[in-house]
ZAVO-835699 format. One record per residue (C-alpha): x, z, y. Coordinates in Angstrom, 1 decimal, decimal comma. Each point is the difference from the previous one (the first is absolute). Layout:
@xx->X&zz->Z&yy->Y $
...
END
This chain:
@xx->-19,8&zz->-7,6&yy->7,5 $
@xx->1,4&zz->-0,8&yy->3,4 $
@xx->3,5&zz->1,2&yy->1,0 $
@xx->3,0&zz->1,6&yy->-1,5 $
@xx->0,4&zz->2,5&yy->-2,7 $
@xx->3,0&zz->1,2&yy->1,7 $
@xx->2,4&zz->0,1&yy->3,2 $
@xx->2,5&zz->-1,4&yy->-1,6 $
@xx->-1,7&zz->-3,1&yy->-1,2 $
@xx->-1,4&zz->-0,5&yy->3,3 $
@xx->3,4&zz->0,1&yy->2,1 $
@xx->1,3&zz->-2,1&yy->-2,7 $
@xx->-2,7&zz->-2,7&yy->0,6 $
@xx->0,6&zz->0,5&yy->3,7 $
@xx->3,8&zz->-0,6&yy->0,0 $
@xx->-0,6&zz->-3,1&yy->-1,9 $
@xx->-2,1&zz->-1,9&yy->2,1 $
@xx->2,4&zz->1,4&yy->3,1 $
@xx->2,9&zz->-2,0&yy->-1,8 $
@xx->-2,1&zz->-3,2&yy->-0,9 $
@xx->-0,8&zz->0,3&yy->3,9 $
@xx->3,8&zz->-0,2&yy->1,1 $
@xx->0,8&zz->-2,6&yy->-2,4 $
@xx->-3,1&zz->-2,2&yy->1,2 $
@xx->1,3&zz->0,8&yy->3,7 $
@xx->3,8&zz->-0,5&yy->-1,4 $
@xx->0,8&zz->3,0&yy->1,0 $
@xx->2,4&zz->0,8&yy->-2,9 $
@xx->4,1&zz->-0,6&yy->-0,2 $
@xx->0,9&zz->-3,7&yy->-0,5 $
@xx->3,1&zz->1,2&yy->-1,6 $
@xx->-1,8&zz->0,9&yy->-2,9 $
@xx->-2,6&zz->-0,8&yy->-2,1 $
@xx->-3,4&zz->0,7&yy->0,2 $
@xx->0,2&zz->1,9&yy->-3,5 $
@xx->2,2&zz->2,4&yy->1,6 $
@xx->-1,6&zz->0,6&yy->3,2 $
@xx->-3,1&zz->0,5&yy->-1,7 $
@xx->1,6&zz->2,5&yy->-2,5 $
@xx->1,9&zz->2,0&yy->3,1 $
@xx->-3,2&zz->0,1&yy->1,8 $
@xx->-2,2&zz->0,7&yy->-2,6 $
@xx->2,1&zz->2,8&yy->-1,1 $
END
């Protein structure tokens, strides 16, 4: 089965790759980890 069961999943999945995007383009605060960006952006 192609796709996503639900929304939620989907923007979930979507979000993710958006942060691994700005931390590949370093794009996140270099006062803080990127743990914590991750976790602030990722919500």
């Amino acid at each position: 089965m192609l796709g996503f069961k639900s929304s939620s999943s989907a923007s979930a999945t979507l979000e993710g790759i958006e942060v691994t995007h700005m931390i590949r383009k370093k794009q996140f605060n270099p006062n803080g980890s990127g743990f914590v960006q991750f976790a602030t952006l990722a919500g």
